[in-house]
N, C-alpha and C positions, 0 to 999 in steps of 0.2 A: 240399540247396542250394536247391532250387524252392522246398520248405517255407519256407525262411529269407527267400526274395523275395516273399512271399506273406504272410508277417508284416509286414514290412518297408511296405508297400504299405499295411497296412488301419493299421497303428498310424500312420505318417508323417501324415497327416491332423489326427490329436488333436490336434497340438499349437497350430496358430491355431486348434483347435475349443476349446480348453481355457484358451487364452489370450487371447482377443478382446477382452474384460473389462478385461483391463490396458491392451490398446493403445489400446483408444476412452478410457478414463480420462486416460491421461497426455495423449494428444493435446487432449482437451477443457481438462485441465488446464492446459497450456500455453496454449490459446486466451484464457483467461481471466488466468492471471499477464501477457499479453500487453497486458494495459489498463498495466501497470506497466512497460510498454520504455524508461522514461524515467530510471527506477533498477531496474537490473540486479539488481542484488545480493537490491533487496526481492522480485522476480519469483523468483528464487533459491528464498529462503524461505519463498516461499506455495507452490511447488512441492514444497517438501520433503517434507511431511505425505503427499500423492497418492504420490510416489514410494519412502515406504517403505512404506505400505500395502500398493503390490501387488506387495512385496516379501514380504509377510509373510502375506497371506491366503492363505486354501486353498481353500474353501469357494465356486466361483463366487457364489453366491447373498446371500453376508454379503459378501464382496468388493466386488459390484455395489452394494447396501446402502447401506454405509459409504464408497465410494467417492461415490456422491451426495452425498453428507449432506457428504464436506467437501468438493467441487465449489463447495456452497452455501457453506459454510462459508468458503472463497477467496471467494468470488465477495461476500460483503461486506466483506471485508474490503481488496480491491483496488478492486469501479469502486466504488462512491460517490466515492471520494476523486480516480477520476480524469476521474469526471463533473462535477468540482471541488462536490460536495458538501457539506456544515457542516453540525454540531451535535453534538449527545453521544453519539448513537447509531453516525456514524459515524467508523471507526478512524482513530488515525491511524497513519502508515506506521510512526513505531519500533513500535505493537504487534504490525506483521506478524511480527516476530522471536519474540515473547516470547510473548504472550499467544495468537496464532493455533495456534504450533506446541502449547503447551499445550491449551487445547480440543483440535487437531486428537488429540493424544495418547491425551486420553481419550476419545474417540470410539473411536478403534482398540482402545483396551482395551477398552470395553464388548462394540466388534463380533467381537473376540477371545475373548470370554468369550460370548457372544452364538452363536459358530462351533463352542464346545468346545475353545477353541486356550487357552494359557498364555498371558498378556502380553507380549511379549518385550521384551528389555532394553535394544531399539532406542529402545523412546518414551521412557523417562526420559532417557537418553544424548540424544535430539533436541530433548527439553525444555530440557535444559542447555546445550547447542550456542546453543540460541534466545535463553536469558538471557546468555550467554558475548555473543553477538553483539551485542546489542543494548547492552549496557556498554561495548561498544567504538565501536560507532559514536556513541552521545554522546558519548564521549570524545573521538572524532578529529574529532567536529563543534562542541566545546563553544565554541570562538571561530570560528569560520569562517560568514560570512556567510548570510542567509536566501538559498532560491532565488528563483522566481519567486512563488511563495504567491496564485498570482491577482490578483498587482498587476503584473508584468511581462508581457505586451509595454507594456500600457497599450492606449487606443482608438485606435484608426485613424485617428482623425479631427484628433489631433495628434501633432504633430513631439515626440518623445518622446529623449529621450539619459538613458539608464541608467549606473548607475556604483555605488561598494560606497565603505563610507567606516568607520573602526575609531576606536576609542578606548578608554580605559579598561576601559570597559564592556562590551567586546567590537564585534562588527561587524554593520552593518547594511546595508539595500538602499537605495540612493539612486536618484532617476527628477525628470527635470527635465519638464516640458511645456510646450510653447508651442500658442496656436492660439485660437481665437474659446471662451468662458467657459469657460476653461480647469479651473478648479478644479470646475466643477456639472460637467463633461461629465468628471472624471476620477471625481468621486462617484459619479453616474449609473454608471461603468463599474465598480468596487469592489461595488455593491451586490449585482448579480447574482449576482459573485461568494463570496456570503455573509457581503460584510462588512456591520456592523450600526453604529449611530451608540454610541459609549462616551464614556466620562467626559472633558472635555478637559484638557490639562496643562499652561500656564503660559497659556490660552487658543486653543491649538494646538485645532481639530477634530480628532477622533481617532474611525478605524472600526476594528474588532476583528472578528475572525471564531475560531473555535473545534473543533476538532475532537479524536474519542480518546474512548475507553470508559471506560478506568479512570485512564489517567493524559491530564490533557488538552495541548492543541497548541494553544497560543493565537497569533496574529499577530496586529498591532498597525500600521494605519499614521496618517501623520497627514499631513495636507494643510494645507502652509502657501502660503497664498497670494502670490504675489510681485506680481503684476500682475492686470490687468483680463483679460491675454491670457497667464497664466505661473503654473505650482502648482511646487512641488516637494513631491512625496511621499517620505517616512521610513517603512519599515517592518521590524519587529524581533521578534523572538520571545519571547514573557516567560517 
């Protein structure tokens, strides 16, 4: 019986010795799907990839590894976009489903193979999950209104009233502004944003911003000017 308390004592230890690896993982993990608290769901799926990893590694050492590698891996693919970032390079959010969890996939498999371990048949099933997912959320957003896209709140500097307006053609953001040169002080504030000056449509100014690797995310707004002291901005998803 002493014998057995004596085991018991020197093995109990291992396990946050053997385990530490995962915990700092997921938690760093989470710190980072945390730039996405604004869509749950996308924070969801950049945590996926981290949390069957260190379900599935053995090996502390490839664990730790590959565990960086998609830390990095999340971590472009959530802040740029929520540094409100633009351009080609950076993702946009439907890719967190689809295309994240694929790369993250076959990272695991290399580091899998990389460890001596088989593939397990967790990453194609995760992959699929990602494309499953990401069909459905265009679907159940295919008429439903843009969010804010870095044109809502609008600048501080005017009295701003928001509102969504549908049509044929689906549904768009509406943003009325009142206040001293309404329309350059609502450009000035889109620009930052990374909207760029684009083609105009029936003589409508129109600024366009872009993001997405492979498949892109274009928004679209257009500044019609009502008054000396009044804009209203239109912006839509193409």
């Amino acid at each position: 019986m002493p014998d057995a308390e004596v085991a018991d004592q020197t093995t109990a230890p291992s396990w946050p010795r053997q385990r530490w690896w995962r915990i700092a993982l997921v938690v760093a993990a989470i710190g980072v799907a945390a730039f996405s608290w604004e869509q749950p769901v996308v924070a969801l799926f950049g945590l996926l990839p981290t949390l069957v990893w260190c379900v599935l590694a053995k090996s502390p050492r490839t664990g730790m590894i590959v565990g960086l590698v998609l830390l990095v891996l999340l971590a472009w693919f959530v802040v740029p976009r929520a540094l409100d970032l633009t351009g080609r390079w950076v993702p946009a959010s439907i890719e967190v489903y689809w295309f994240h969890t694929t790369l993250a996939a076959v990272v695991c498999a290399v580091g899998m193979l990389a460890g001596r371990q088989r593939p397990s048949e967790l990453l194609p099933t995760m992959v699929v999950i990602g494309f499953v997912a990401a069909g459905g959320i265009l679907f159940l957003h295919k008429d439903a209104p843009p969010g804010d896209e870095g044109v809502a709140p609008g600048p501080s500097r005017l009295t701003v009233v928001r509102t969504v307006a549908c049509g044929s053609g689906g549904c768009w953001g509406l943003l009325e502004a009142t206040g001293d040169r309404a329309t350059e002080v609502m450009r000035d504030y889109l620009v930052p944003h990374g909207y760029t000056p684009a083609s105009e449509i029936d003589g409508v100014p129109r600024l366009c911003r872009r993001t997405g690797v492979l498949v892109t995310h274009e928004v679209c707004a257009e500044l019609r000017t009502l008054s000396a002291t009044a804009v209203r901005v239109e912006w839509y998803v193409n």
